[in-house]
C-alpha positions in Angstrom: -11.0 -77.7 -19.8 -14.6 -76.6 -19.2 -16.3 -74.6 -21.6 -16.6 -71.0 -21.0 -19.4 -68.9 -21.3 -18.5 -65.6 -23.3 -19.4 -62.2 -21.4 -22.1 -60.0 -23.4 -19.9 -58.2 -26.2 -18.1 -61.0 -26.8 -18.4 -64.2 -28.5 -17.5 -68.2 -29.3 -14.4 -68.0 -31.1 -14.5 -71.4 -32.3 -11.3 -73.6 -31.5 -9.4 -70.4 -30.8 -6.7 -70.2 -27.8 -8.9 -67.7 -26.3 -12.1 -69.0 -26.6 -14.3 -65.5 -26.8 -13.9 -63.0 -28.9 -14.6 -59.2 -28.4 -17.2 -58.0 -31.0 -15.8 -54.6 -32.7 -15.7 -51.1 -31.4 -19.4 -50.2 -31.6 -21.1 -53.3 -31.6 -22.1 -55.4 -28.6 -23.9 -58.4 -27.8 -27.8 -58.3 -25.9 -26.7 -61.4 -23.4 -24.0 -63.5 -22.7 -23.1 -66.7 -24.3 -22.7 -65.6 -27.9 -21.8 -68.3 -30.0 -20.1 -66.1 -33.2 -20.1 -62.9 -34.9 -23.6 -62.6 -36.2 -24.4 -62.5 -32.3 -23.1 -58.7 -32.4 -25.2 -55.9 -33.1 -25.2 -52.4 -32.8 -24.2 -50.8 -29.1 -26.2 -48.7 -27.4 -24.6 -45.2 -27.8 -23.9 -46.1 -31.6 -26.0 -46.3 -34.8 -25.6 -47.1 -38.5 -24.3 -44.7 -40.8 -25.4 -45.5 -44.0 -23.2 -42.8 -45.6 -20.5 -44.4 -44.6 -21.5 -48.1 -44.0 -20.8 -48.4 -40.4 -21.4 -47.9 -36.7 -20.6 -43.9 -35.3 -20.8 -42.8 -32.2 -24.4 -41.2 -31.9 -24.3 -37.5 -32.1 -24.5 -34.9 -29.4 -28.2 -33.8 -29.6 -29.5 -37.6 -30.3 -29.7 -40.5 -28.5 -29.5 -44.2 -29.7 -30.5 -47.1 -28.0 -28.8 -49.2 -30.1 -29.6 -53.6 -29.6 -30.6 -54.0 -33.6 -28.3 -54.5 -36.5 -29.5 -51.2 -38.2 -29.6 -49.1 -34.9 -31.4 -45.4 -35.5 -30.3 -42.1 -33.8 -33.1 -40.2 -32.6 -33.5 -36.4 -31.6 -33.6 -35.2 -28.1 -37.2 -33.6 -27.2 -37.1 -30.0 -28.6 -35.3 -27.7 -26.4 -32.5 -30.6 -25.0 -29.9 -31.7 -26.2 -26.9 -34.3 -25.0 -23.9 -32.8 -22.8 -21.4 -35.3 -25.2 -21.8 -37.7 -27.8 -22.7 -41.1 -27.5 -25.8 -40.9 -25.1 -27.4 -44.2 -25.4 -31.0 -43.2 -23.5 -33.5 -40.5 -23.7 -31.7 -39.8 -19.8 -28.6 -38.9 -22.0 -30.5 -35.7 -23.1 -29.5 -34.3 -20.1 -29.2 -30.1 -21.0 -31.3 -27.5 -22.3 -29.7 -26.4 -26.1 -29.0 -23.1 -27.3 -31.6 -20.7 -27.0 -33.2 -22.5 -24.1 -33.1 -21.6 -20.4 -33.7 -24.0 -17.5 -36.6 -23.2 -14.8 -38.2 -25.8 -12.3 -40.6 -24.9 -9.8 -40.8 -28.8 -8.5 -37.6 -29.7 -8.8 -38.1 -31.1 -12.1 -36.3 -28.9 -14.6 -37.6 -28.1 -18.1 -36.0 -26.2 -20.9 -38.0 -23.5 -22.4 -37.3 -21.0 -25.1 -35.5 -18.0 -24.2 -37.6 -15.0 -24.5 -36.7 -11.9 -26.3 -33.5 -10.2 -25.0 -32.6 -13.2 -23.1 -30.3 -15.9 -24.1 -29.0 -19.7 -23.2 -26.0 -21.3 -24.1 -26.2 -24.6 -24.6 -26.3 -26.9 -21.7 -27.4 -24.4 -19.7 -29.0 -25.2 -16.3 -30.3 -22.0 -15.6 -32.9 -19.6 -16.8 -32.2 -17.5 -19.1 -30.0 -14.7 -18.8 -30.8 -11.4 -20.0 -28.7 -9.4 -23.1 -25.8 -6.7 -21.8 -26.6 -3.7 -21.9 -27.2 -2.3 -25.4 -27.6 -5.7 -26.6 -30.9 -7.8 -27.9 -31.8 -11.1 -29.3 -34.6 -12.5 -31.2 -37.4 -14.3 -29.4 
């Protein structure tokens, strides 16, 4: 039988029946043709959690780009966050966050800080809104 190649995410399983392995939920492999477990790292969407000594899906708010043993999370630009968890880009911080209203005058929106007696709920795609009546809000 001719040797397979294992897809990326997998790997040689040695003299296995099937001869590729999937690495575990949250780890992947950078190219095909793995040859064992020390191939797998980190999966884009996913970082290390030291407190708890192993891969998580990357928080709403963060992206993590995942590709290194130790993968990081890192924070959305002020004023976006993620629609979900598990974005694995800076493209995955996709929505203005709390507080933060959406404006674009070229068709490129940007999230800026909801003035006094306004407000935005998170993911909002909008400018802000302003209070009901009788209501306010910080700036």
């Amino acid at each position: 039988q001719a040797a397979k190649i294992c897809e990326a995410g997998s790997y040689a399983a040695g003299w296995s029946k099937d001869p590729c392995m999937l690495c575990d939920d949250g780890y992947t492999t950078v190219a095909e043709g793995a040859v064992d477990n020390s191939s797998c790292v980190v999966a884009p969407g996913w970082y290390w959690d030291a407190a708890v000594s192993q891969v998580v899906p990357c928080d709403e708010g963060f992206y993590c780009l995942g590709l290194t043993l130790t993968a990081n999370a890192t924070a959305c630009p002020a004023g976006t966050t993620t629609s979900k968890e598990g974005a694995s880009s800076l493209l995955g911080c996709d929505v203005c966050a709390a507080g933060y209203g959406s404006y674009s005058a070229t068709g490129t929106p940007t999230c800026s800080a909801c003035a006094a007696d306004t407000y935005g709920p998170k993911g909002a795609t909008a400018a802000c809104t302003a209070c009901d009546a009788g209501l306010v809000s910080a700036a």
